[in-house]
PLY file of the C-alpha trace (Angstrom):
ply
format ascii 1.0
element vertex 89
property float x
property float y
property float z
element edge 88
property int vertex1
property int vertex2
end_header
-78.28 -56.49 20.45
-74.81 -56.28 19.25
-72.62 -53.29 18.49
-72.81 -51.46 15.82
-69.39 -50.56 14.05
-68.81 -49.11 10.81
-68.53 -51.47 7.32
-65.47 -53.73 7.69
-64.94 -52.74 11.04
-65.09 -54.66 14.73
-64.22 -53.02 18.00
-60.61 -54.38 18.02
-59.90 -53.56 14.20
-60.72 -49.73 15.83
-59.01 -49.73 18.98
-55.76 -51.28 16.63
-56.28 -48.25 14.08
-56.24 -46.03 17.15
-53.21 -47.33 18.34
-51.55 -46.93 15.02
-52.50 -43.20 14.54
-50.69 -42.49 17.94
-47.99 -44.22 16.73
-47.54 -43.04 13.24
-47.95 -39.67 14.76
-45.41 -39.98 17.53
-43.03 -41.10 14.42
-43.78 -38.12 12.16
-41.74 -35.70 14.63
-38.32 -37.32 14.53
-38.95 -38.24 11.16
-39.20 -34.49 10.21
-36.58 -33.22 12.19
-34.15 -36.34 10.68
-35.01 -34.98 7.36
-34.07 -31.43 8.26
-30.90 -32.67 9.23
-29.58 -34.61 6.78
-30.84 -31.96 3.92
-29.37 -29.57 5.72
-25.93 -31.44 5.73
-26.32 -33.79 2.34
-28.09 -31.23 0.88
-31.52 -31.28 -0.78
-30.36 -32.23 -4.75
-32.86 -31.63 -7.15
-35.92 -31.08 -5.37
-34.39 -28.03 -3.49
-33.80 -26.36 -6.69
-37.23 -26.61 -7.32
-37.93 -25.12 -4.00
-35.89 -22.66 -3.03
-33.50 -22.07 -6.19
-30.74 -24.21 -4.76
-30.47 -22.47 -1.20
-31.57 -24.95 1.31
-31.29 -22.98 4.68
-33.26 -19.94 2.52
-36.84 -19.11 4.53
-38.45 -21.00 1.52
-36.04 -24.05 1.44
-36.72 -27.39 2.43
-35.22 -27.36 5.43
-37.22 -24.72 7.75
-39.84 -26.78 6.11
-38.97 -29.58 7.51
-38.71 -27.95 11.11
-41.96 -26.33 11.02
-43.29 -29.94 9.99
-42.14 -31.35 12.82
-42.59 -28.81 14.80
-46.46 -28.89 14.08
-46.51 -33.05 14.53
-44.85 -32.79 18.41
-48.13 -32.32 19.92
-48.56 -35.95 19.64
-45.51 -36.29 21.54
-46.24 -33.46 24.19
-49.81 -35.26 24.85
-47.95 -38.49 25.87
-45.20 -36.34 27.94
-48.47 -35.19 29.88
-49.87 -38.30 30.14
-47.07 -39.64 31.58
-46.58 -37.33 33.58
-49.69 -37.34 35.52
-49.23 -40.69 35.87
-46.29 -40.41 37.86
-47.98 -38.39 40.30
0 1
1 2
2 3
3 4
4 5
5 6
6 7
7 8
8 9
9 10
10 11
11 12
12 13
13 14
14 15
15 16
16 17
17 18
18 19
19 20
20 21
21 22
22 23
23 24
24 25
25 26
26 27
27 28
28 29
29 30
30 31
31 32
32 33
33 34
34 35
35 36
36 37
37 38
38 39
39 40
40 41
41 42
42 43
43 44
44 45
45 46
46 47
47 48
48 49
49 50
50 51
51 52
52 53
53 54
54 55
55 56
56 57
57 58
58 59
59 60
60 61
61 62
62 63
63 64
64 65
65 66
66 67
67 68
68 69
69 70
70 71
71 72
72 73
73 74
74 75
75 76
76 77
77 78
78 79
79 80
80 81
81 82
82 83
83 84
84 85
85 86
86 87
87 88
C-alpha cells in the first residue's frame, strides 16, 4: 500500500514546505529588527502617524513594534543555535 499524503501533496513536496517554514522563519528575525532600524533612523512617514501620532520611538510606535516582532520570531533562531550546538558535542 502506498502512503497516504494530503490532496496535492507527496512526501518531498512536505519535507520541501518544511524546509521553507524554517527558513522563512529564521528570516523573519533580522527582517524585523532591519525594519526597526531603519524606521527608527528614516523614520516611519505616513504610517507612523497613523500609529503613534508621528512619534516613532513612543511605546505605541512602530518601532518597539518592530523589536517585540522580532523578538517573538528568534525562537526559530535559538532552536537552530541548540541544535547546533549539541551537535558539536
Amino acid at each position: 500500500m502506498s502512503d497516504v499524503h494530503p490532496a496535492g501533496t507527496s512526501r518531498d513536496g512536505g519535507e520541501a514546505a518544511s524546509h521553507l517554514a524554517r527558513w522563512l522563519g529564521l528570516a523573519a528575525t533580522p527582517t524585523f529588527a532591519i525594519m526597526a532600524v531603519l524606521t527608527a533612523v528614516l523614520g516611519g512617514g505616513p504610517a507612523d502617524m497613523l500609529c503613534s501620532n508621528g512619534h516613532g520611538l513612543s511605546p505605541g510606535g512602530m518601532v518597539p513594534m518592530y523589536l517585540l516582532m522580532s523578538a517573538f520570531h528568534s525562537a526559530a533562531w535559538l532552536r537552530l543555535l541548540s541544535r547546533r550546538r549539541a551537535a558539536g558535542r
